[in-house]
C-alpha positions as CSV (number, residue, x, y, z in Angstrom):
1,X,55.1,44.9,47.8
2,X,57.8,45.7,45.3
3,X,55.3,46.7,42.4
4,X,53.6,49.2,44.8
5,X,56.7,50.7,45.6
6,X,57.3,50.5,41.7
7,X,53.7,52.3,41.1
8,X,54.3,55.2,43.6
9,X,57.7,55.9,42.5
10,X,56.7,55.8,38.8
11,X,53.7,57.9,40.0
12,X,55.8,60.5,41.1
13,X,58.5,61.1,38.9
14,X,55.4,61.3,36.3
15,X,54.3,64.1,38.6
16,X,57.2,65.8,38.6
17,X,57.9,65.7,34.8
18,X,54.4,68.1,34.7
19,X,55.0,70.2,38.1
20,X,55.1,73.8,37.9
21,X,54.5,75.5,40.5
22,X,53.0,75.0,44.1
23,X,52.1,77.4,47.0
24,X,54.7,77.7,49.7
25,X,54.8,78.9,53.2
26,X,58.1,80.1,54.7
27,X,56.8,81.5,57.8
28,X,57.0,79.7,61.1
29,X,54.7,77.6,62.1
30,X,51.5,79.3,63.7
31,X,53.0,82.8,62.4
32,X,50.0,84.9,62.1
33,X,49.7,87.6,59.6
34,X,51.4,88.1,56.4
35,X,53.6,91.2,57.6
36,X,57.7,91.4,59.0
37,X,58.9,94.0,59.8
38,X,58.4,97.0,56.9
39,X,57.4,94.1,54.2
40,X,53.4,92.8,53.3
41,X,54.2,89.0,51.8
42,X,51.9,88.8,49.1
43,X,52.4,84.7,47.7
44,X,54.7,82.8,47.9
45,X,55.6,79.5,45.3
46,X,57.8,76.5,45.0
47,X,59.0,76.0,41.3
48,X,59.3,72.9,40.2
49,X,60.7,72.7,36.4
50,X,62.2,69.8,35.6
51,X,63.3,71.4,31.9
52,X,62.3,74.5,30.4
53,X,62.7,74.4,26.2
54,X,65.4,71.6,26.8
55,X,67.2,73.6,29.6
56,X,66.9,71.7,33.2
57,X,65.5,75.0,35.6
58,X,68.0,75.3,38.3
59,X,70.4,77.1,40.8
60,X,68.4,80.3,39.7
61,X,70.5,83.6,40.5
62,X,68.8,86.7,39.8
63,X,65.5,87.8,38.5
64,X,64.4,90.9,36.2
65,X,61.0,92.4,35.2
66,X,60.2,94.2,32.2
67,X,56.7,95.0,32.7
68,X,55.1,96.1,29.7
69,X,55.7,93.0,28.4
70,X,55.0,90.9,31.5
71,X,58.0,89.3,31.3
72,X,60.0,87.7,34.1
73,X,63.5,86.6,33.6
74,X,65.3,84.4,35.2
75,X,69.1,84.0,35.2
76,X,70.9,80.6,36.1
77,X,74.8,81.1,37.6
78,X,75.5,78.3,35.2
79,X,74.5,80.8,32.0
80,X,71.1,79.8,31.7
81,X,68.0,82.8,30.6
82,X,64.8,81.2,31.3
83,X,61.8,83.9,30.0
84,X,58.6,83.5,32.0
85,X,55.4,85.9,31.5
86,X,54.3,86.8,34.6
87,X,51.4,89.4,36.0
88,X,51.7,90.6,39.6
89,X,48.4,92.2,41.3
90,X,47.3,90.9,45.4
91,X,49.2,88.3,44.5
92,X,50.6,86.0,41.4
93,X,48.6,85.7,38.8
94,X,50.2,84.4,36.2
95,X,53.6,82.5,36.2
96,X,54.3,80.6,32.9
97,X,57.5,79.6,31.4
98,X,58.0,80.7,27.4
99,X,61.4,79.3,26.6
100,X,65.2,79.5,27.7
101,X,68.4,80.0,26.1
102,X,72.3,80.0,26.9
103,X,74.5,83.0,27.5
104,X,76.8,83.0,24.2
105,X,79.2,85.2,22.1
106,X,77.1,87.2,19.7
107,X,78.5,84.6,16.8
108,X,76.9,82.5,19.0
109,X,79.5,80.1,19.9
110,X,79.3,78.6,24.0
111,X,81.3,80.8,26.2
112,X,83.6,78.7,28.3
113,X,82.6,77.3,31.5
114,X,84.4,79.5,34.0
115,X,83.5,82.6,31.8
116,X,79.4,81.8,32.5
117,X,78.6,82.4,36.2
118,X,76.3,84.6,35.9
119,X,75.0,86.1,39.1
120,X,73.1,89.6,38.5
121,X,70.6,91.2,36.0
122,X,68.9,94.0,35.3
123,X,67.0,96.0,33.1
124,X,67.7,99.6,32.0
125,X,65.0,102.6,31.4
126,X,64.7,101.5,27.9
127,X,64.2,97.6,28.0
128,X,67.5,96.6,27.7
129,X,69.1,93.9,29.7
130,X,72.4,93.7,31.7
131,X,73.7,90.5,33.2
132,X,76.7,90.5,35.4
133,X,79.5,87.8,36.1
134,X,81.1,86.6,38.9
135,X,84.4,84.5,38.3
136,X,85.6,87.1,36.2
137,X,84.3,90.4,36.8
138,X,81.9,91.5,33.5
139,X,78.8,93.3,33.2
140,X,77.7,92.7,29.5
141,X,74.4,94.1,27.4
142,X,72.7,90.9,25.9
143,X,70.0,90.3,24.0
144,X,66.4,88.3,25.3
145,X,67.6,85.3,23.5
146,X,70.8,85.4,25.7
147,X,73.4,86.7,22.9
148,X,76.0,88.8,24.6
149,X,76.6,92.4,22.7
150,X,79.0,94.1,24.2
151,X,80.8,94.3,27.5
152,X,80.7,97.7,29.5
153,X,83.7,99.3,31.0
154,X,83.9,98.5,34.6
155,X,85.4,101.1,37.4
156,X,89.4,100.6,38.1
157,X,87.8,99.0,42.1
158,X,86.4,96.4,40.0
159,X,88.3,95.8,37.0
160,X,90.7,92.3,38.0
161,X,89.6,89.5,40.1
162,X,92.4,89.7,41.9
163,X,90.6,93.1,43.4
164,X,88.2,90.6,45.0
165,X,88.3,88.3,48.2
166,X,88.1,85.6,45.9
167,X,87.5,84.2,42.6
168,X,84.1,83.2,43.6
169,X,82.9,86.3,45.4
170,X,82.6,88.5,42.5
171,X,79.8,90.6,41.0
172,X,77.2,89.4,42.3
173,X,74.1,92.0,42.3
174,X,73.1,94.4,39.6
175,X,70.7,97.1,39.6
176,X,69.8,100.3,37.1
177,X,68.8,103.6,39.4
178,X,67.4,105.9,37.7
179,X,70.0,109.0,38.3
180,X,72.9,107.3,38.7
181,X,72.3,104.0,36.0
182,X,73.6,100.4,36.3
183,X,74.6,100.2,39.8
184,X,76.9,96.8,41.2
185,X,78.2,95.7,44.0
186,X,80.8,92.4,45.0
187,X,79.4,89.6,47.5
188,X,81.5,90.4,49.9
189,X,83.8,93.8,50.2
190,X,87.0,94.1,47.9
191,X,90.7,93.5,48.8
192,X,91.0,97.3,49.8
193,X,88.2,97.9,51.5
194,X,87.8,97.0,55.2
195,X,85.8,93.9,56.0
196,X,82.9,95.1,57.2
197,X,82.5,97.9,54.6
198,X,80.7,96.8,51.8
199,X,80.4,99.0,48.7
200,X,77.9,100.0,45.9
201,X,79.3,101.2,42.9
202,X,77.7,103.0,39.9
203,X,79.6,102.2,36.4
204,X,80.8,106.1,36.1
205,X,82.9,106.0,39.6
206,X,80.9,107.0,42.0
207,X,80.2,104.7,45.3
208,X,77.9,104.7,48.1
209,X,79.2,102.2,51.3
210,X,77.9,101.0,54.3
211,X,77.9,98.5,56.9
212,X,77.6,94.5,56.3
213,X,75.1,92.8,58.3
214,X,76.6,91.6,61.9
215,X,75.8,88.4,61.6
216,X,78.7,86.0,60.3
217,X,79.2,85.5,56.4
218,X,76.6,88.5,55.6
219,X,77.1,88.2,52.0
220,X,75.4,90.2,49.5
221,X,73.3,88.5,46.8
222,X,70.9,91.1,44.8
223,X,69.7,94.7,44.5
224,X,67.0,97.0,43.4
225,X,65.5,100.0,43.7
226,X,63.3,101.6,45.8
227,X,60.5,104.2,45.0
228,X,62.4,106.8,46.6
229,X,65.9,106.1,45.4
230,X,67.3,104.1,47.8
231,X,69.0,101.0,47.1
232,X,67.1,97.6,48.5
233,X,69.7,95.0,49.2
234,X,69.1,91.3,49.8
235,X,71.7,89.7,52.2
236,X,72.4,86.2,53.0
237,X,74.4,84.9,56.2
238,X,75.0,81.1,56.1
239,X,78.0,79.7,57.7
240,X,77.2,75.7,57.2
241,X,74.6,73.0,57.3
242,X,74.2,72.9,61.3
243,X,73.9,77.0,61.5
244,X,71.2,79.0,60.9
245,X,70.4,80.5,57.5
246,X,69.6,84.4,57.7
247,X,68.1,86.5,55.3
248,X,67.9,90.2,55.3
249,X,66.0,93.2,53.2
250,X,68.1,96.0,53.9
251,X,67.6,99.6,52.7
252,X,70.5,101.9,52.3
253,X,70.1,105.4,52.4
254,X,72.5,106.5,49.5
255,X,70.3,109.9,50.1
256,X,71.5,110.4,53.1
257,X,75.3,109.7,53.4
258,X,77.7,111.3,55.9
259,X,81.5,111.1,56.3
260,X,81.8,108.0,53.8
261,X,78.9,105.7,55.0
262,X,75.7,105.8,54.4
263,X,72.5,105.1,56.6
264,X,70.4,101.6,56.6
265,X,67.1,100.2,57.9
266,X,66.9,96.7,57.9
267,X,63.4,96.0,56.3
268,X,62.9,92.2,56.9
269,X,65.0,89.6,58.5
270,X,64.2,86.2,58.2
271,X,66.0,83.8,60.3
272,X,65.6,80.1,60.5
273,X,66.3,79.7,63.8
274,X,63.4,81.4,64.7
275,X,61.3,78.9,62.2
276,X,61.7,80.6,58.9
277,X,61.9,78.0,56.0
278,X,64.3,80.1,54.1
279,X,66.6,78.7,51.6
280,X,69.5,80.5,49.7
281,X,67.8,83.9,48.3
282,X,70.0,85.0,45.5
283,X,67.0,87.2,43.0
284,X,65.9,90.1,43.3
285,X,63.5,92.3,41.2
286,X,60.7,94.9,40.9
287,X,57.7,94.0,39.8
288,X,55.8,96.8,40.7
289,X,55.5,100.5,42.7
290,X,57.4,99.3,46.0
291,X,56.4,95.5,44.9
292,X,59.2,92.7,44.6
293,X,59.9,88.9,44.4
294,X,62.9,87.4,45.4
295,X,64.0,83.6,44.4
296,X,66.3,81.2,46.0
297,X,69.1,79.3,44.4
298,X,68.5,75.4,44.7
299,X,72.0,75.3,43.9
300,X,70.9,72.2,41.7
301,X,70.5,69.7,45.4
302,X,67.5,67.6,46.1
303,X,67.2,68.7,49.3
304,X,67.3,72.9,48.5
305,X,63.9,74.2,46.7
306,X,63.5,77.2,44.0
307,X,61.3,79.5,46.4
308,X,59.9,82.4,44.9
309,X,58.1,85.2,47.5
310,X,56.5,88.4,46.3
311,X,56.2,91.0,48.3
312,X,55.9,94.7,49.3
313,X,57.5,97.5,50.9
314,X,55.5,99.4,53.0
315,X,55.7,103.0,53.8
316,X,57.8,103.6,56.4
């Protein structure tokens, strides 16, 4: 009996050592249709990398796309770049990992642990890439191979963690728009703003706000942007293991703002209540015209998967 237990356990872990990816359902059980709301899910996959180039693939924060060279990254909160090439048509067609590096100082020395939560990441209109950090509020330009080369100048609402709620609810989403450039916003609202307001914030000043999600904890996790300028957010509610997990695709109008708030649609809510298998979506990025995937964040637990779902947004 023993050596069969032996066999299946060695079987597996062997398994493991080669999985990549698998398809994935989150939708309920006997959900019909791949639509919610005003989104089309297009695939969805679980990744299972035990290590990429030496790194161990994990607790996976943000995504970004730069498409002319079909390459996904993805961003660990524990300073991790993992480079994937990916192509994106009716669904996933190709999803291979090409290497992974550390965040570092551009002499390339390790930064220091509580200096590498890295939460958002972007690309701008000319290929470069952005990451932003959360335990002390950065955004910094770095290079593919993860070298930081500089740090950008952050608005006075954002310049001190002691602005924030708390030392862990930092930056934690970062998009580039277009008109306005790198855009950021905190996981939950600053000190000075009222609870329930939360806050975009372009790097030059300017700030688009709105309300948080009602349900309790509605946190914000990622950005991007829409075709027609609008900003996409990804929320996550989750108040503990015996509550339900909610996540939301929220569009806020920033075109359409009146008296200091600004308009939103909520796009897609998946609740787990209602039989969602949702986990803790962090990623966001576009892939395509009005075409995304978002990842969750295993957050490095046995039990908690690396789901990744691509989707679109359809006209409204």
């Amino acid at each position: 009996m023993l050596w069969r237990i032996f066999l299946i356990v060695t079987i597996f872990f062997a398994a493991a050592s080669e999985a990549e990816s698998y398809r994935a359902n989150i939708c309920p059980s006997g959900y019909r249709g791949d639509r919610l709301g005003s989104i089309r899910i297009l695939d969805q996959k679980e990744l299972i990398y035990p290590e990429i180039s030496g790194k161990h693939f994990s607790e996976i924060s943000d995504l970004a796309y730069l498409k002319g060279r079909h390459w996904l990254f993805m961003l660990s909160d524990e300073g991790k770049l993992f480079r994937f090439r990916a192509r994106f048509a009716e669904t996933i067609r190709e999803l291979t990992p090409l290497d992974a590096n550390t965040l570092r100082k551009s002499d390339g020395k390790k930064l220091k642990r509580w200096r590498r939560d890295s939460e958002g990441m972007t690309f701008d209109g000319r290929g470069r890439l952005y990451v932003s950090f959360e335990e002390k509020p950065r955004i910094a330009r770095i290079a593919y191979d993860g070298r930081i080369l500089r740090y950008l100048p952050l608005p006075p609402a954002l310049d001190k963690m002691k602005k924030f709620r708390d030392k862990n609810k930092g930056l934690e989403a970062l998009a580039w728009h277009p008109k306005y450039g790198l855009l950021t916003a905190a996981e939950y609202p600053v000190k000075k703003s009222p609870a329930q307001i939360q806050t975009i914030y372009s790097l030059t000043g300017r700030r688009w706000r709105f309300l948080r999600g009602e349900e309790r904890h509605s946190a914000v996790t990622a950005m991007e942007i829409l075709d027609n300028g609008n900003v996409l957010v990804l929320e996550r509610a989750y108040s503990g293991p015996f509550e339900p997990r909610v996540i939301t695709l929220r569009e806020v109008r920033i075109d359409r703002c009146r008296r200091g708030l600004c308009p939103t649609k909520v796009l897609a809510r998946f609740d787990s209540s209602e039989g969602w298998a949702v986990d803790n979506f962090e990623g966001l990025a576009k892939v395509g015209p009005n075409r995304f995937v978002m990842i969750s964040d295993d957050n490095d637990n046995f039990f908690q998967k690396t789901l990744l779902v691509y989707f679109e947004v359809l006209e409204r």
